[in-house]
N, C-alpha and C positions, 0 to 999 in steps of 0.2 A: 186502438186499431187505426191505420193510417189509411185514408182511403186514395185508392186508385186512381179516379176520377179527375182528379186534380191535377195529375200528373197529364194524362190526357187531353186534358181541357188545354193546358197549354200549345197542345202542338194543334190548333184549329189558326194560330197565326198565319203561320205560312200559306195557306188555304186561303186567308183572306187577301193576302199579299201578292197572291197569285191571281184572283178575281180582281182585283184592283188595278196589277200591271194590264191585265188583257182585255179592261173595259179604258185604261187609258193609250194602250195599244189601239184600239178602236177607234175612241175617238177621232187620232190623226190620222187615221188609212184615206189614201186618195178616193175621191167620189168618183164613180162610171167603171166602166169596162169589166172584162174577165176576172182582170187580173184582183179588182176590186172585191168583186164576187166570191173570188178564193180565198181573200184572206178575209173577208166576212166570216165567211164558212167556218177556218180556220180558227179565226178567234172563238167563235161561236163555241167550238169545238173543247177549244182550253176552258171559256168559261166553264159550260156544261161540265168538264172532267174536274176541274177546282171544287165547281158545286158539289158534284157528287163526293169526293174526296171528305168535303167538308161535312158532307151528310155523315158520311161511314163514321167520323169521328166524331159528331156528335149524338150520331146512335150508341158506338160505345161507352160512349160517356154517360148515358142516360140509361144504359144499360148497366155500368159498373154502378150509380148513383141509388138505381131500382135495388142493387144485391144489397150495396151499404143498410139502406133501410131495412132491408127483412132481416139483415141481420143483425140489426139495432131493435126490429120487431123482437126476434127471439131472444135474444139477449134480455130485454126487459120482461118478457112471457118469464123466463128463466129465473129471474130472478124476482119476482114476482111471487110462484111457486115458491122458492127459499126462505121470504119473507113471511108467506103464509104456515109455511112448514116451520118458522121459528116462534111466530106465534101460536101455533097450536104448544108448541116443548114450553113457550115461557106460562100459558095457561093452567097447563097438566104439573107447572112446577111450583105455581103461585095457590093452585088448590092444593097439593101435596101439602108445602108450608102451613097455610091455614089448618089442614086437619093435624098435623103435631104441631099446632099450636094448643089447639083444642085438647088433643091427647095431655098434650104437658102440662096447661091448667087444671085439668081432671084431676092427673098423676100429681099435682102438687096439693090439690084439696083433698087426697088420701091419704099425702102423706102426712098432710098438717095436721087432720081427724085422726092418724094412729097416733100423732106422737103428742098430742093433746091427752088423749087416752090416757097414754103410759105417764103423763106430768101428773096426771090425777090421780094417777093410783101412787103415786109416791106421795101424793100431796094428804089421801086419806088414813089415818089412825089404822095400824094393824089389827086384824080380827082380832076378838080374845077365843080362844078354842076354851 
């Protein structure tokens, strides 16, 4: 899954490039009068809307970043559950095995006892009637 955030994160550049043109726009504005006062203002103005700008995009970003992880949360919840769900099938599979193992040792010491049997009755003298 490729996340979003990233892609976002990038465009917080221009935002800074924009706070940095209008604090070095500042800097040189002539000192005194109106006309000072207005591009004070002015600036001000750009800064504050750069800031904000740059806020909305690093809300988003902290917002796409917040989804990534719940969905990295579920995803592992998820698979989590799967895991547990395979070891219960490999438990229910590993006692299955054991008991026809046990079945099959049984069924082999009847069979070896019948055919032990029938070795001995071939091996004893026929009745005389």
């Amino acid at each position: 899954m490729k996340s979003g955030y990233r892609v976002v994160g990038k465009l917080w550049w221009p935002g800074w490039a924009l706070l940095l043109t209008a604090f070095a726009a500042a800097a040189q504005a002539p000192a005194g009068g109106v006309m000072s006062r207005e591009l004070a203002i002015q600036r001000g103005q750009q800064v504050t809307g750069a800031a904000y700008r740059e806020l909305q995009l690093v809300q988003r970003e902290a917002k796409l970043a917040e989804q990534d992880f719940l969905n990295a949360q579920e995803a592992q919840r998820e698979a989590q559950q799967r895991s547990d769900e395979s070891k219960r099938k490999l438990d229910a599979a590993k006692k299955a095995l054991d008991t026809a193992r046990q079945k099959e040792v049984l069924a082999r010491k009847r069979y070896d006892e019948a055919l032990n049997s029938v070795d001995q009755a071939f091996k004893e003298p026929p009745a005389k009637q």
